[in-house]
C-alpha positions as CSV (number, residue, x, y, z in Angstrom):
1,X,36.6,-2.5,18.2
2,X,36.2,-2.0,14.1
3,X,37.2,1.1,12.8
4,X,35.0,0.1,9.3
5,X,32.3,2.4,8.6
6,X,29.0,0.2,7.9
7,X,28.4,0.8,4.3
8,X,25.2,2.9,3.8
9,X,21.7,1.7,2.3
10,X,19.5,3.6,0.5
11,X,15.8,3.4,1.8
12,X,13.1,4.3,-0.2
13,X,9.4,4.8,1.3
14,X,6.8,4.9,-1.1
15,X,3.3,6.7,0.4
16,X,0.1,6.9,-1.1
17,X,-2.3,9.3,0.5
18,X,-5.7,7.3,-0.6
19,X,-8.7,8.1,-2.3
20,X,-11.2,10.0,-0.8
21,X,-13.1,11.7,-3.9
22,X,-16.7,11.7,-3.4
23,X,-17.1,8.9,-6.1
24,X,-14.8,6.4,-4.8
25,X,-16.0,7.1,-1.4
26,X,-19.5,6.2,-2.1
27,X,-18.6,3.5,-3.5
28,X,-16.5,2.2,-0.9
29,X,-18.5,3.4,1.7
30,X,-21.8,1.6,0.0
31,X,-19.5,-2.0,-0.2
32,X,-18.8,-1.9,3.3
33,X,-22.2,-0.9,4.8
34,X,-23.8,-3.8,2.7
35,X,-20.8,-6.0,4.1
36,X,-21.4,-5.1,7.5
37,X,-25.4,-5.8,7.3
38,X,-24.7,-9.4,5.7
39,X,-26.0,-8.4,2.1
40,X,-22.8,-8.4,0.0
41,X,-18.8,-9.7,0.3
42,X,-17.4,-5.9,0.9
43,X,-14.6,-3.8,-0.1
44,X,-11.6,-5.8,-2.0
45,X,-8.3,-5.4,0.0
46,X,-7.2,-3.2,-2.7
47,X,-10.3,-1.0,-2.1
48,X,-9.4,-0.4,1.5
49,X,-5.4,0.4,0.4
50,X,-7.1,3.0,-2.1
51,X,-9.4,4.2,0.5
52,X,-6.8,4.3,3.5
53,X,-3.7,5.0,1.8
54,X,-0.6,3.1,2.5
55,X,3.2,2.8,2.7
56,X,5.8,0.8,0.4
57,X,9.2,0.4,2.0
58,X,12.1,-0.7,-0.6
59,X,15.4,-1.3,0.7
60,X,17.2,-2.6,-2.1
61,X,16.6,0.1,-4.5
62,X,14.2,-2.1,-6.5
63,X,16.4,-5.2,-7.1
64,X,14.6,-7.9,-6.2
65,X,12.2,-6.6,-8.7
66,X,14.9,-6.2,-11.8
67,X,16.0,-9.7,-11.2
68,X,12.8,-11.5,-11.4
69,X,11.9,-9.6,-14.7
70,X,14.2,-10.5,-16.0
């Protein structure tokens, strides 16, 4: 058996609690409904993100992202 300790990672989450202000409700409230009765294409993905709220997990302390700007 190993006595090496694992070396650590640092795990950042990321949450975003959504948008749920009268204005952006309506409006993404109003998308959906005419969605949902055929009259319109919906809410964008983003939209429901914004609306929901949602999680970003980064395990590498943002690397990946510093070496493709670059």
């Amino acid at each position: 058996m190993s006595s090496t300790v694992p070396t650590c990672q640092v795990i950042m989450v990321f949450a975003f609690r959504g948008n749920r202000s009268r204005a952006f409700a309506s409006t993404f409230l109003s998308a959906l409904d005419a969605e949902k009765n055929g009259f319109g294409t919906g809410p964008t993905g983003l939209d429901c993100l914004l609306f929901a709220g949602h999680t970003g997990v980064s395990m590498d302390s943002g690397a990946d992202r510093l070496r493709l700007q670059s």
